[in-house]
Backbone as CSV, one residue per row, in Angstrom:
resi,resn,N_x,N_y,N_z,CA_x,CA_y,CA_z,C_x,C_y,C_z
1,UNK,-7.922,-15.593,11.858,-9.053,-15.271,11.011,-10.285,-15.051,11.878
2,UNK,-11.328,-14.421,11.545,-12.077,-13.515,12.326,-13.408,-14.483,11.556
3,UNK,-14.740,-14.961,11.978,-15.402,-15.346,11.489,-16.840,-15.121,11.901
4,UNK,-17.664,-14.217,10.681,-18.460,-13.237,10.464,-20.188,-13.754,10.951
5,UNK,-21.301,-13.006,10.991,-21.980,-13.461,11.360,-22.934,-14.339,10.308
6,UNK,-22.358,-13.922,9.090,-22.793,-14.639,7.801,-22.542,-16.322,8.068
7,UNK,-20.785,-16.508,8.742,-20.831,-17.861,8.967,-21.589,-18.738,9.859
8,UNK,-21.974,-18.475,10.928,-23.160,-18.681,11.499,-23.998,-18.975,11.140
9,UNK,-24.907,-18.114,9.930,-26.072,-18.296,9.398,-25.993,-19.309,8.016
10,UNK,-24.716,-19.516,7.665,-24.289,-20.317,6.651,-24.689,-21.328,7.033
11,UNK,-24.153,-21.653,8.214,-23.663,-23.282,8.818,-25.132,-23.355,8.886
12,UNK,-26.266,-23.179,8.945,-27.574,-23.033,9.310,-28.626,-23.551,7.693
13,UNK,-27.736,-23.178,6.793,-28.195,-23.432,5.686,-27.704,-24.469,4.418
14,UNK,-26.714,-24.502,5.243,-25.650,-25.169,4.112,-24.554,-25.009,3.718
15,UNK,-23.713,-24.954,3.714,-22.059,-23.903,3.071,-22.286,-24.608,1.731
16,UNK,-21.991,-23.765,0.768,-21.781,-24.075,-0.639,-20.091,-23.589,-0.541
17,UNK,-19.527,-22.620,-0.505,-18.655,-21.662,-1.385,-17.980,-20.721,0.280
18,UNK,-16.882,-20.891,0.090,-16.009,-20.292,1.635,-15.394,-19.146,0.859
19,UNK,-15.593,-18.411,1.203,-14.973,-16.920,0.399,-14.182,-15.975,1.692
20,UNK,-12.976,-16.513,1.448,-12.292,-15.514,2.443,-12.197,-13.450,1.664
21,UNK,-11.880,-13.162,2.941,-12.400,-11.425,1.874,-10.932,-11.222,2.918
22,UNK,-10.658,-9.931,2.045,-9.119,-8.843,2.248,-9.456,-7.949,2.132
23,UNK,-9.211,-6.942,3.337,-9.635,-5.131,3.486,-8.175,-5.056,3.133
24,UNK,-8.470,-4.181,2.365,-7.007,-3.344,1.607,-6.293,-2.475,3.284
25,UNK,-7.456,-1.813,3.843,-6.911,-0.624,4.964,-6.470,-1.792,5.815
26,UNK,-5.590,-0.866,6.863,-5.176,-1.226,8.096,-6.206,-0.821,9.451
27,UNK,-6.960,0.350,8.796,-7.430,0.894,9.870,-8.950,0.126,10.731
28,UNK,-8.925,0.930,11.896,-9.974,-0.044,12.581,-11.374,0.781,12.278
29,UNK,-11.143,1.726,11.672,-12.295,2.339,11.389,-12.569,2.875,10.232
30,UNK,-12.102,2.019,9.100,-12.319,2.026,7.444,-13.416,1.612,7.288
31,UNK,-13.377,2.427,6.285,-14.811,2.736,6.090,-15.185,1.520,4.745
32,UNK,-13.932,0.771,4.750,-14.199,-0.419,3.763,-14.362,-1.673,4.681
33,UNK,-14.226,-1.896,6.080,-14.695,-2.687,6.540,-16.021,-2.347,6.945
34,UNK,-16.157,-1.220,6.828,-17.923,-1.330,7.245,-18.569,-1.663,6.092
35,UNK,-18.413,-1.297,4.829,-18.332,-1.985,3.399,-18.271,-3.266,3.356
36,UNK,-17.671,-4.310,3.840,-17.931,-5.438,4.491,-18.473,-6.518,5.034
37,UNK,-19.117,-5.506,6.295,-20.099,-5.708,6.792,-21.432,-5.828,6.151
38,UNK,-21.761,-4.690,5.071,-22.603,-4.487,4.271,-22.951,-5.646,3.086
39,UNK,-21.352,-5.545,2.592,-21.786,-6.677,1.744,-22.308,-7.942,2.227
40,UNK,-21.332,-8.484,3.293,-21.800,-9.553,3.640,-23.252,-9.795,4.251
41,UNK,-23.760,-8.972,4.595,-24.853,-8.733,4.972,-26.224,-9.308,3.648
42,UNK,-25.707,-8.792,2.878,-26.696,-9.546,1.376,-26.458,-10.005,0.501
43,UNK,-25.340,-10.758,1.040,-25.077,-12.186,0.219,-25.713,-12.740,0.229
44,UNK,-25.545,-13.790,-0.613,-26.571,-15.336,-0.787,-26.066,-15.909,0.010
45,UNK,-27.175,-16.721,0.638,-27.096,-17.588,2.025,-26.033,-18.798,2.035
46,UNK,-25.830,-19.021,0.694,-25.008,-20.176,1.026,-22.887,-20.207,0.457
47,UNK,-22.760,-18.681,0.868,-21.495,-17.844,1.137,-21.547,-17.830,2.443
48,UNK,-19.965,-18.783,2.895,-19.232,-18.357,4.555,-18.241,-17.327,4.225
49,UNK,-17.894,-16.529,4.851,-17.040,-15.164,4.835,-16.138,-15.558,6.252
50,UNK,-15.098,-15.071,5.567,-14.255,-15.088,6.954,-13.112,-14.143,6.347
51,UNK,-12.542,-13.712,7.237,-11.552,-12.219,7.023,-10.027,-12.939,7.519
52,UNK,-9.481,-12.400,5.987,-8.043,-12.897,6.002,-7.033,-11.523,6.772
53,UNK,-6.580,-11.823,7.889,-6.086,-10.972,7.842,-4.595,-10.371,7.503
54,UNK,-3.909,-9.097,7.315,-3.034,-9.359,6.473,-1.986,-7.788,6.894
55,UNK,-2.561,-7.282,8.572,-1.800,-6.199,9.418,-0.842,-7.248,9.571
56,UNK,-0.336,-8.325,10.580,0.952,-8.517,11.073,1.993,-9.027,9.778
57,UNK,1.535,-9.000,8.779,2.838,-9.514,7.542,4.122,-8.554,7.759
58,UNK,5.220,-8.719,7.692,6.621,-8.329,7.524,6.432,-7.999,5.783
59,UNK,7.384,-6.879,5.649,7.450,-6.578,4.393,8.167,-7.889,3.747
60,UNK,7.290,-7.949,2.181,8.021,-9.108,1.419,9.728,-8.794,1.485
61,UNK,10.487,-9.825,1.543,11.650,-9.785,0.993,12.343,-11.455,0.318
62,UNK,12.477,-11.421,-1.085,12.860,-12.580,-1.165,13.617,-13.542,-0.987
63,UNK,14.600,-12.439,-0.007,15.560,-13.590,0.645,15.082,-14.791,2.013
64,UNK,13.502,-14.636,2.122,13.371,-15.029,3.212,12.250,-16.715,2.203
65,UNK,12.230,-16.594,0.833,11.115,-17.288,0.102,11.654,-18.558,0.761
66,UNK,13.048,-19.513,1.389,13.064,-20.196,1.603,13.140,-20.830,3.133
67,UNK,12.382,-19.427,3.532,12.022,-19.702,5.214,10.855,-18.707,5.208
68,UNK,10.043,-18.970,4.865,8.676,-18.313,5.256,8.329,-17.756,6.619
69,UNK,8.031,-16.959,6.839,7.385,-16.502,8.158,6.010,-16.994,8.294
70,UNK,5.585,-17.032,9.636,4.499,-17.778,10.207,3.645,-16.922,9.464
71,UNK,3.736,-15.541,9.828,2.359,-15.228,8.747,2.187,-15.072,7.910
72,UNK,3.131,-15.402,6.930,2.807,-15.503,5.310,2.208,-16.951,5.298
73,UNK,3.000,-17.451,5.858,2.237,-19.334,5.712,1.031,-19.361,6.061
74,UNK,0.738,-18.328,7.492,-0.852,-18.294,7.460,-2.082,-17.545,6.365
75,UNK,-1.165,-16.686,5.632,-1.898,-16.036,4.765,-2.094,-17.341,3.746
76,UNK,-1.352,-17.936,3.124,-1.005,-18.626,2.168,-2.228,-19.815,2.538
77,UNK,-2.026,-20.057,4.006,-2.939,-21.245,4.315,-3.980,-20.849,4.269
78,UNK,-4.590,-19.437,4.530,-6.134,-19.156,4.507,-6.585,-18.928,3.613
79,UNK,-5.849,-18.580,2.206,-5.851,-18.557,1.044,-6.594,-20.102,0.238
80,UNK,-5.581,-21.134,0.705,-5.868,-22.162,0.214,-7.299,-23.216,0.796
81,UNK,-7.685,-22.211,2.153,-8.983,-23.224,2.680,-10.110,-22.347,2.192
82,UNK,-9.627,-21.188,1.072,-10.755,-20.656,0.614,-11.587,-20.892,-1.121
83,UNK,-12.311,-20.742,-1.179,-13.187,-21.135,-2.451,-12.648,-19.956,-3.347
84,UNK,-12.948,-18.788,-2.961,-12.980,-17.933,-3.313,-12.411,-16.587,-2.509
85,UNK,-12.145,-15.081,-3.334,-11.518,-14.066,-2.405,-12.071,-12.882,-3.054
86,UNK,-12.325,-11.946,-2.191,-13.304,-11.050,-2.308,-12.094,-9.796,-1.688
87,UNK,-11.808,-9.015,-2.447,-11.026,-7.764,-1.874,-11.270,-6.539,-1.936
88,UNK,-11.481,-5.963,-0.859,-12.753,-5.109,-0.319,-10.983,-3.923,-0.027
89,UNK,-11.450,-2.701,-0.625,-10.074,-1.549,-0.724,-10.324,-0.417,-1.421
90,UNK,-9.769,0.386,-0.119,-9.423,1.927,-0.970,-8.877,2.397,-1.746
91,UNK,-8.611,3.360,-2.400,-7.546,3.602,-3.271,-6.434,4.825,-2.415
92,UNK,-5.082,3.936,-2.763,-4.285,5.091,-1.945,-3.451,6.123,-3.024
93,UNK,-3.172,7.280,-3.235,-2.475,7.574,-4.504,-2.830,6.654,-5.617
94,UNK,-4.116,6.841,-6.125,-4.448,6.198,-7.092,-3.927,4.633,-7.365
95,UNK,-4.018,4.100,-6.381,-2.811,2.795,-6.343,-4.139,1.840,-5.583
96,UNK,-3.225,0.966,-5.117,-3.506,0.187,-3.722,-2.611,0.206,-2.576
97,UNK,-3.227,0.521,-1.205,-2.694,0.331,-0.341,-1.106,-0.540,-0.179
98,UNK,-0.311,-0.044,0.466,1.013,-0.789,0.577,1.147,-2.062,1.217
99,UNK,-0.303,-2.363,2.584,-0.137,-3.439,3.012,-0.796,-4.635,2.050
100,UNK,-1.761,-3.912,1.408,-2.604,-5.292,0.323,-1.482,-5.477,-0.745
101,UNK,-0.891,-4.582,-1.355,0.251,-5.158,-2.056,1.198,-5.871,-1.382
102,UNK,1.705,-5.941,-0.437,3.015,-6.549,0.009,1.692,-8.109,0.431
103,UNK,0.451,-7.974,1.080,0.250,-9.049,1.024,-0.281,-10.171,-0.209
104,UNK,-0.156,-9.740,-1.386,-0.006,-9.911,-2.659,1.094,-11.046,-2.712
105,UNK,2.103,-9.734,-2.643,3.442,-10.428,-2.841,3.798,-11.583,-2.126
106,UNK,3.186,-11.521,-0.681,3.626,-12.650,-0.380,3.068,-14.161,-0.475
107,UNK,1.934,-13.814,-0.911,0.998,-14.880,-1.280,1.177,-15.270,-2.521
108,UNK,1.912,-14.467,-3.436,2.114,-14.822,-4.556,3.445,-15.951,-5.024
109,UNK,4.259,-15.718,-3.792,5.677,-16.658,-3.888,5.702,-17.478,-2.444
110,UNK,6.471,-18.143,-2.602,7.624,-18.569,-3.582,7.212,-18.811,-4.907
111,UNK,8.227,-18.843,-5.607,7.907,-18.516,-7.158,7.669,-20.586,-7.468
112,UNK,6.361,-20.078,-8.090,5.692,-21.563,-8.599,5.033,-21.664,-7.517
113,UNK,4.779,-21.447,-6.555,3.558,-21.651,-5.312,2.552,-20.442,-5.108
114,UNK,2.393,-19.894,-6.364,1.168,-18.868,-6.365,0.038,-19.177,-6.061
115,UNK,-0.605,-18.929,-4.354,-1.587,-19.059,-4.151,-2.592,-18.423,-4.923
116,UNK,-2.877,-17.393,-5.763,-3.784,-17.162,-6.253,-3.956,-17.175,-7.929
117,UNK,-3.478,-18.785,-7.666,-3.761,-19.222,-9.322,-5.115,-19.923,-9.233
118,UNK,-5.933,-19.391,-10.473,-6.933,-20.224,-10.649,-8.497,-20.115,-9.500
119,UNK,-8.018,-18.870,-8.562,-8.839,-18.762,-7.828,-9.727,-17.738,-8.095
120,UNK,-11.316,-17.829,-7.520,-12.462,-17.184,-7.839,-12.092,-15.937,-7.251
121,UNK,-12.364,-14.338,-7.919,-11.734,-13.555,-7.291,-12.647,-12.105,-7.293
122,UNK,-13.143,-11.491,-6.507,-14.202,-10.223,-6.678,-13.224,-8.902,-6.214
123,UNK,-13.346,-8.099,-6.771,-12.885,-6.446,-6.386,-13.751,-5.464,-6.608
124,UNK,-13.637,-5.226,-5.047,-14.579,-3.756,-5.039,-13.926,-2.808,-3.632
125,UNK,-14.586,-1.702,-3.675,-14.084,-0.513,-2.957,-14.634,0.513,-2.616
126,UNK,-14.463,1.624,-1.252,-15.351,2.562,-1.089,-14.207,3.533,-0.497
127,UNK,-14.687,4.957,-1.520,-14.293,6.122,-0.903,-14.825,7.082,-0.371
128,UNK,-14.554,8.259,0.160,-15.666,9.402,0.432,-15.746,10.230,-0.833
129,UNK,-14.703,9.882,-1.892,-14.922,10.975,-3.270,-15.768,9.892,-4.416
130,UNK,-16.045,10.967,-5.105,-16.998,10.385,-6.743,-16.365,9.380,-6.810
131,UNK,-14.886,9.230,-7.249,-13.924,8.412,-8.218,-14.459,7.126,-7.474
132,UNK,-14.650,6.819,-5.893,-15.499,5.574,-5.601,-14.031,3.950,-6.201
133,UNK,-12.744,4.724,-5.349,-12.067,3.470,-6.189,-11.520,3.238,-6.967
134,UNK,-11.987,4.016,-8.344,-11.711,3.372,-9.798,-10.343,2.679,-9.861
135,UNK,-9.464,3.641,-9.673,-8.164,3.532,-10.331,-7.715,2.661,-9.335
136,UNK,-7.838,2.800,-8.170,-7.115,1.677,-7.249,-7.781,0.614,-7.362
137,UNK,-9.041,0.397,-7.883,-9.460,-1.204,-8.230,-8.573,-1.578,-9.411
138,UNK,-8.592,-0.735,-10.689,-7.670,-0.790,-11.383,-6.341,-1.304,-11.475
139,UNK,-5.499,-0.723,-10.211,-4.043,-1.147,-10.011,-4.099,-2.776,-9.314
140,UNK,-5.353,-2.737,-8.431,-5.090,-4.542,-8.297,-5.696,-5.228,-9.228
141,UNK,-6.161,-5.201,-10.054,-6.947,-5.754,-11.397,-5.520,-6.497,-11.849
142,UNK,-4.877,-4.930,-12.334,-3.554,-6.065,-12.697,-2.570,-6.287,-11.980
143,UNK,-2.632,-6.701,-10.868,-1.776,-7.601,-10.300,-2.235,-9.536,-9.924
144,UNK,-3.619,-9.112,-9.937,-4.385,-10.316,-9.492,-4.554,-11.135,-11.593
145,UNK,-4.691,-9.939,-12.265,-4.202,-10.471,-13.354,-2.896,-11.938,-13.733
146,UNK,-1.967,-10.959,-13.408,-0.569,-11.380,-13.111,-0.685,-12.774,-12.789
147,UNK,-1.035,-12.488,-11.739,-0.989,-13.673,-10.763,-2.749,-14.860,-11.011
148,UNK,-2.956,-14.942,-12.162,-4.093,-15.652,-12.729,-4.872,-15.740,-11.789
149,UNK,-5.432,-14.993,-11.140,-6.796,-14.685,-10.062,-8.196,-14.758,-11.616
150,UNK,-8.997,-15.532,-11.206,-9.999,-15.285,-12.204,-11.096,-14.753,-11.725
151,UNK,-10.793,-13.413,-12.357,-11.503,-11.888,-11.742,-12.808,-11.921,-12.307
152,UNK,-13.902,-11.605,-11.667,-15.139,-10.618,-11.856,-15.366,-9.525,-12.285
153,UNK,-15.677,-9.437,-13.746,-15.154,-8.454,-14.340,-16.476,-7.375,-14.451
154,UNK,-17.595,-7.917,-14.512,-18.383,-6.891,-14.513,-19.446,-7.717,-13.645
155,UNK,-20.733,-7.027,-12.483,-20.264,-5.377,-12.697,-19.436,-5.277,-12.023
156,UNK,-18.815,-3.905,-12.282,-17.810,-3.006,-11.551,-18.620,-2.526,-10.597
157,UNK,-17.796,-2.023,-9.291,-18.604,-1.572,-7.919,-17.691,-0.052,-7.675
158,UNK,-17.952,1.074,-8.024,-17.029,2.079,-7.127,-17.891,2.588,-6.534
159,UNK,-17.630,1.903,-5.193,-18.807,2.888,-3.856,-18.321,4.231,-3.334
160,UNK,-19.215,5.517,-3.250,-19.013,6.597,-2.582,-19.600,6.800,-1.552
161,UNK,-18.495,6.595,-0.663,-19.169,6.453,0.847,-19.948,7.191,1.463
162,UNK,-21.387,6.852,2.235,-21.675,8.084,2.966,-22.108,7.325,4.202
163,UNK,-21.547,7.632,5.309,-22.077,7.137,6.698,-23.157,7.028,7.118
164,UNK,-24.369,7.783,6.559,-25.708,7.293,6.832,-25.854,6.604,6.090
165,UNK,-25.909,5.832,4.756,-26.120,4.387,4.005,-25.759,3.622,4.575
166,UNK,-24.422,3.660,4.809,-23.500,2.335,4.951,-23.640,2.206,6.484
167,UNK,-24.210,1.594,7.352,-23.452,1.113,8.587,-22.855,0.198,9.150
168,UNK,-21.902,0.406,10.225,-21.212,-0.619,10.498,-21.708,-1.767,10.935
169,UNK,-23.262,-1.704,11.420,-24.228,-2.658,11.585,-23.985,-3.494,10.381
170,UNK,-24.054,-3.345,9.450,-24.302,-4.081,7.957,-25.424,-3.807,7.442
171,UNK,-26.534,-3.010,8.230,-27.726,-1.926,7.457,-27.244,-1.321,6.346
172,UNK,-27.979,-1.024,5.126,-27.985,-0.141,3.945,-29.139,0.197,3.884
173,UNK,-28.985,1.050,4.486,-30.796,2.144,4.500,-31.314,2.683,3.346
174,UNK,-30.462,3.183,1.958,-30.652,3.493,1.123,-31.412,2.280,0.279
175,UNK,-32.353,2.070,-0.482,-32.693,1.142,-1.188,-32.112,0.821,-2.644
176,UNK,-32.031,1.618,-3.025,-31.337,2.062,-4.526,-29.601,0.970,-4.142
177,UNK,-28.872,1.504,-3.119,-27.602,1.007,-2.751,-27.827,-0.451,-2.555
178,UNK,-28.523,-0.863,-1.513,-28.811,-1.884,-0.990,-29.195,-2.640,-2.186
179,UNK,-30.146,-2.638,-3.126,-29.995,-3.324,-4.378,-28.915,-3.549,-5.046
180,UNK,-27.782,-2.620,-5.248,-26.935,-2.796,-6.027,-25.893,-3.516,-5.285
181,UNK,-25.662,-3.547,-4.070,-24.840,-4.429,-3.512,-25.267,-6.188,-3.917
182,UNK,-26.620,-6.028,-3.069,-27.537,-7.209,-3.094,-26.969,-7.766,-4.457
183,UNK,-27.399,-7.189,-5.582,-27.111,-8.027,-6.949,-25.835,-8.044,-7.477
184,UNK,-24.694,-7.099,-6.966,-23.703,-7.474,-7.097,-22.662,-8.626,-6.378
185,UNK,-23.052,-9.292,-5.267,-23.055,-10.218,-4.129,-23.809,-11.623,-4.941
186,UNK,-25.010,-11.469,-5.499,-25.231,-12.772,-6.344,-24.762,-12.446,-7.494
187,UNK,-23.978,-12.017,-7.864,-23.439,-11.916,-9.331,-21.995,-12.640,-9.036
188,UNK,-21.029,-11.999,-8.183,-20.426,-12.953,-7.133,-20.417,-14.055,-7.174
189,UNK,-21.411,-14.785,-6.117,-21.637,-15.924,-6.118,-22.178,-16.822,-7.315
190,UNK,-22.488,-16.360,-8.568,-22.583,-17.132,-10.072,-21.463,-17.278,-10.518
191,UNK,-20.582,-15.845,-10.311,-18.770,-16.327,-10.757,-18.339,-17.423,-9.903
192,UNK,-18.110,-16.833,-8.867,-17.395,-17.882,-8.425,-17.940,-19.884,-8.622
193,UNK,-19.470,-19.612,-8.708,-19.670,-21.675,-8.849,-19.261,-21.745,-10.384
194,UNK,-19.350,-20.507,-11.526,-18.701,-21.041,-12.429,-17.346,-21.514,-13.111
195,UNK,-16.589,-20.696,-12.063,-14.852,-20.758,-12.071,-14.787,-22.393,-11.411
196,UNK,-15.582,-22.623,-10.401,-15.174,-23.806,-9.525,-15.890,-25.018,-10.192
197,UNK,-16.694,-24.857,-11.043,-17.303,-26.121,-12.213,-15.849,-26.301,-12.989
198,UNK,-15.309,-25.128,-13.640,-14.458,-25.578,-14.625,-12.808,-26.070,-13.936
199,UNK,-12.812,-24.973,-12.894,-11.884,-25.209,-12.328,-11.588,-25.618,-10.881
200,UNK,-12.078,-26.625,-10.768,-12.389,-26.877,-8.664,-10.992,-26.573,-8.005
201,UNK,-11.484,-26.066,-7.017,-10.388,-26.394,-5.739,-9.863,-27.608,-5.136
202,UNK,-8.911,-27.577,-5.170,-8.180,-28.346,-3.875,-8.471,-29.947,-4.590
């Protein structure tokens, strides 16, 4: 796990709320981890971020549910030292990516050890077209459904990417954008302390 400069400035203020986040892409130059960056950038101060990562998983197969691989157990474990999960993704064929699904799946079993029951859960996404997402936020909506993730339902976020707003710095030069992140990031952080009043962790 990779740990952001938000955590730093956390530890500085206080940690309330550990929100591990999941980039749907594989790539090193998605344009949803610079999305990322951004968000985390204007969060509320008392959100640690740390990045689950979820390239080295082996495709699910359930013949293996009673020998886990090291990195599903690590997914599973970073899952469980988190408050909350924030899944930051493109849309692939109107879908979700193949690696955020298979790392779904594996976090989701063994069957009765669904890590993402009951957990605080945000979805959002950035493309270079209008659609900004929709439908592939859509397709993990219901899977995190499924799997009783207690989702953030409004607002909805479909970002349309443009490389001068967004930088990989975590700058949002645009003001208009930069607000709407900003208040969608404390909107965030109100879900999630209210899921964890009714329903605490761990």
């Amino acid at each position: 796990m990779t740990r952001t400069r938000a955590a730093v400035r956390s530890q500085e203020v206080g940690v309330t709320h550990k929100v591990g986040y999941l980039i749907g892409s594989l790539s090193k130059d998605s344009i949803n981890r610079v999305l990322s960056q951004c968000l985390i950038a204007v969060a509320p101060d008392d959100l640690e971020f740390t990045e689950i990562p979820i390239g080295d998983l082996p495709l699910y197969n359930r013949d293996l549910d009673d020998a886990y691989p090291a990195e599903a157990t690590a997914l599973k474990d970073a899952i469980a030292a988190s408050d909350a999960l924030l899944f930051i993704t493109p849309e692939y064929n109107r879908s979700i990516p193949g690696a955020l699904k298979n790392a779904i799946d594996w976090a989701s079993r063994p069957w009765g050890q669904n890590s993402f029951d009951h957990v605080p859960a945000g979805v959002i996404g950035a493309s270079v077209g209008a659609i900004g997402t929709a439908l592939g936020q859509q397709s993990l909506r219901g899977c995190l459904s499924f799997c009783n993730a207690r989702q953030m339902t409004a607002p909805e976020a479909y970002i349309q990417f443009d490389p001068e707003v967004y930088l990989a710095s975590g700058e949002v030069t645009d003001a208009d954008s930069k607000a709407f992140l900003t208040a969608y990031m404390a909107e965030f952080r109100d879900h999630v302390e209210r899921v964890l009043t009714v329903l605490p962790r761990g």
